[in-house]
N, C-alpha and C positions, 0 to 999 in steps of 0.2 A: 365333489368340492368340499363336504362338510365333513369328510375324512381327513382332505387334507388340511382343512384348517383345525382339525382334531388335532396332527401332525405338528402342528405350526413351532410348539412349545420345543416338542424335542430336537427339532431342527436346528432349530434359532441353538437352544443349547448347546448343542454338540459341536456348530460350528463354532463359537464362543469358546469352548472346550480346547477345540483343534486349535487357536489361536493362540490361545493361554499356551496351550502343550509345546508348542512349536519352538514359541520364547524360549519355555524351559529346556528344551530339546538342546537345542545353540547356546544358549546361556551357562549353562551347566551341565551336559552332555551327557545326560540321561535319558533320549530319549522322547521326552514327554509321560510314559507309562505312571510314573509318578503321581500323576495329577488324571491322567485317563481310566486307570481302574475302577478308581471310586466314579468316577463320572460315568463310565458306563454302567456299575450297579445303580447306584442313582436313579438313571434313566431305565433302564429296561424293568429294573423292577416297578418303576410307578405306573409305567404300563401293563402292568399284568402278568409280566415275566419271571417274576422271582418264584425261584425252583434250589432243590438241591447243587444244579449244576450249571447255575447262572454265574458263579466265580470263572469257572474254568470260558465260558463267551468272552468273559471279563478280561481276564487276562490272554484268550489269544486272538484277540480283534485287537489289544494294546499292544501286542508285540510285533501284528501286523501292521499297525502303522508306524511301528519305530524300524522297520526296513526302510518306506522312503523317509522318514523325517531325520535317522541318523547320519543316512547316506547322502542327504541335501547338508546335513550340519557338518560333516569329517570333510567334503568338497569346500565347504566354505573357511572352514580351519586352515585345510592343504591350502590356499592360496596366500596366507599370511605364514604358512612354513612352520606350522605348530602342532602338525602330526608325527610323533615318533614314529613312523614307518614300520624299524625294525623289530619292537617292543610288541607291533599291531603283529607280525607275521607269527611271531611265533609263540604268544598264546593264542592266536588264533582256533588253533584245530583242537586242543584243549577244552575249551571256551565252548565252540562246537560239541563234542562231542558230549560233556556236561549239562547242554541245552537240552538235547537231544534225552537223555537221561529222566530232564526234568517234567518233560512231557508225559513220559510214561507214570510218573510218580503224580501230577495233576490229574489226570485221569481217571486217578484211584482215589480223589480225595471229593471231600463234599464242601460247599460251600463255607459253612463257618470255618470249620479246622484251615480252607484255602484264607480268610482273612482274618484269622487270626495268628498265621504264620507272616504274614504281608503285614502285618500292625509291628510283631516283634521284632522283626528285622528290620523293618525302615526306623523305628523307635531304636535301636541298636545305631545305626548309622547316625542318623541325626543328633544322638549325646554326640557319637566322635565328632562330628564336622562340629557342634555347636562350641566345645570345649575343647579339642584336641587344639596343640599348637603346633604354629609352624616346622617349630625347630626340634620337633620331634621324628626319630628316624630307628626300624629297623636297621637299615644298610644303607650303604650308597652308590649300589646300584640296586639293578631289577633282579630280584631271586634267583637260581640255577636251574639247570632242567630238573632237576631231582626234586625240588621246592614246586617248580613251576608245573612237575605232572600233578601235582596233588591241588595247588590253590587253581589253576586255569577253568579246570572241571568245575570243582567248586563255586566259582565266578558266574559260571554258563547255569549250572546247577539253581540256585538261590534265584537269579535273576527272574529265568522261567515260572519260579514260586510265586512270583513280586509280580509278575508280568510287565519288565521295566527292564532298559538298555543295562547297559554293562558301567556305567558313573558309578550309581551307589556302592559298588563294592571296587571297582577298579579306580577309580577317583582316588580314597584313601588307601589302596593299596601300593598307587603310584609315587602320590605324596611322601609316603613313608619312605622310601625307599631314593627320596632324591630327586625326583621329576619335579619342575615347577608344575602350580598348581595348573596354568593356563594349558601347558603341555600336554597333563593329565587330563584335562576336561577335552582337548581336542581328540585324544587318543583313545580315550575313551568312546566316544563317537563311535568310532572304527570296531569297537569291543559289541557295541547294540547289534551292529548289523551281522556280527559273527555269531548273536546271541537270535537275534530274530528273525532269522531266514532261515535256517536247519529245526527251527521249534516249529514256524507257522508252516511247511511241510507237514510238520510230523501232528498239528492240529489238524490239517483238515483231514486226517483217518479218523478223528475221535469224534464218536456221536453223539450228541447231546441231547437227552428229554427235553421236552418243551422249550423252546428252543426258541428265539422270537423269528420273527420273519426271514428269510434268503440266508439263513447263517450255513453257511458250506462245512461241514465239519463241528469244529467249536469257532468258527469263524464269522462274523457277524458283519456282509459285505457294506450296506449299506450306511454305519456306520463307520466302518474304515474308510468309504468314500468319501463323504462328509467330514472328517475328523484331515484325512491328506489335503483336500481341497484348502482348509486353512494353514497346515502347520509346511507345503511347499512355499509359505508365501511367509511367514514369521520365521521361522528355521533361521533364516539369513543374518535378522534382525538383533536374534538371539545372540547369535556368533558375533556378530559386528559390536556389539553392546557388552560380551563377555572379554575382551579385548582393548576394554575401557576400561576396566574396573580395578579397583585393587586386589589381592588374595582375600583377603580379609574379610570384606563387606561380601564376598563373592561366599566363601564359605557359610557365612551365616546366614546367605541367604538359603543357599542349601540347603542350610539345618533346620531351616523356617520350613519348608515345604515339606520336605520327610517327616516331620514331628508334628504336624497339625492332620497330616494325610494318615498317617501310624495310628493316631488316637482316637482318627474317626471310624478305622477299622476296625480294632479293639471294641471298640463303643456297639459298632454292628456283630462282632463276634458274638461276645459275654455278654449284650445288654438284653 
């Protein structure tokens, strides 16, 4: 009993977490990772857990919950008709295969160097979404095969770094190229689940020292449990409230969440 009221703090938290995440999951269609990363260092380390290779938990208990939380969020886009389909199929295996990639390369890396590549790159994203404008465009349509072997990988690549769905970097990739933003955010969805299913495979090979409780791999189940339990029930909410919004306010809010999350990793990297 007095274990689990030991418990009580982290519980309470992470469901809170999963709630938040879920929102952002539908709302902006990254997943949630965004906002779970830092929240699972947060937590695991205040219990006792903090090691060289508490990032890598970090990030692939994030990426396992943005399998169900993308796949509840792209279902609930598809019902309002704002999934590019044909956009989702074929960088799909690209996207994949880059994910795949990105594991191996997490593996090899140690806690700081993992967030302090997750600071620079969500701080990268968030200038563009904060200050980028609409009417800004590469092209107007979506790149060629020959473009798309090279960015799709890349996409998969980065994400797995970030431990975060396929938004952050497929969001303004789509934007640029012509996709309204709502489109991009739905289709993106569809990017997480091609980003977080072929990675969290290929985490539970990877063993992790000190490791906190039941984690399968670099896998941390009872946390994933806890974290889906809220964001199958927000996901929805998210989308339906994404759907309401302007471009505009929608972006910056983007840019709010990547650029406050960037700086707290930074802060844990270098401080």
């Amino acid at each position: 009993m007095t274990e689990i009221a030991s418990l009580a703090p982290m519980i309470a938290t992470l469901l809170a977490v999963g709630a938040f995440a879920g929102l952002i999951a539908g709302l902006l269609g990254v997943g949630g990772g965004i906002v779970l990363v830092p929240a699972f260092y947060h937590v695991f380390a205040n219990i006792g857990y903090a090691s060289p290779e508490l990032m890598q938990v970090c990030l692939a208990t994030s990426l396992a919950t943005i399998i169900v939380t993308s796949a509840r969020s792209v279902l609930s886009h598809h019902k309002k008709g704002m999934v590019e389909w044909q956009i989702l199929r074929q960088w799909a295996p690209g996207i994949a295969v880059g994910a795949v990639l990105g594991v191996l390369v997490v593996a090899q890396l140690r806690t700081p160097t993992l967030q302090a590549i997750f600071g620079v790159l969500a701080f990268t994203v968030a200038l563009y979404m904060a200050f980028g404008r609409a009417e800004w465009r590469l092209g107007s349509v979506m790149p060629g095969a020959r473009v798309r072997a090279a960015l799709a990988p890349a996409i998969g690549f980065l994400s797995v770094l970030m431990g975060i769905g396929g938004g952050s970097f497929g969001v303004p990739l789509m934007t640029l190229h012509g996709v309204p933003i709502h489109r991009a955010v739905a289709t993106a969805a569809g990017f997480g689940i091609t980003i977080a299913l072929p990675s969290v495979m290929a985490f539970l090979a990877v063993p992790v020292a000190s490791a906190p409780p039941y984690t399968f791999g670099a896998v941390n189940l009872p946390a994933f449990l806890l974290v889906i339990s809220m964001t199958l029930i927000t996901a929805p909410w998210g989308a339906a409230l994404a759907h309401r919004l302007n471009p505009r306010p929608l972006k910056r809010i983007f840019a709010v969440f990547l650029a406050v999350v960037a700086l707290n990793m930074l802060v844990k990297a270098f401080g």
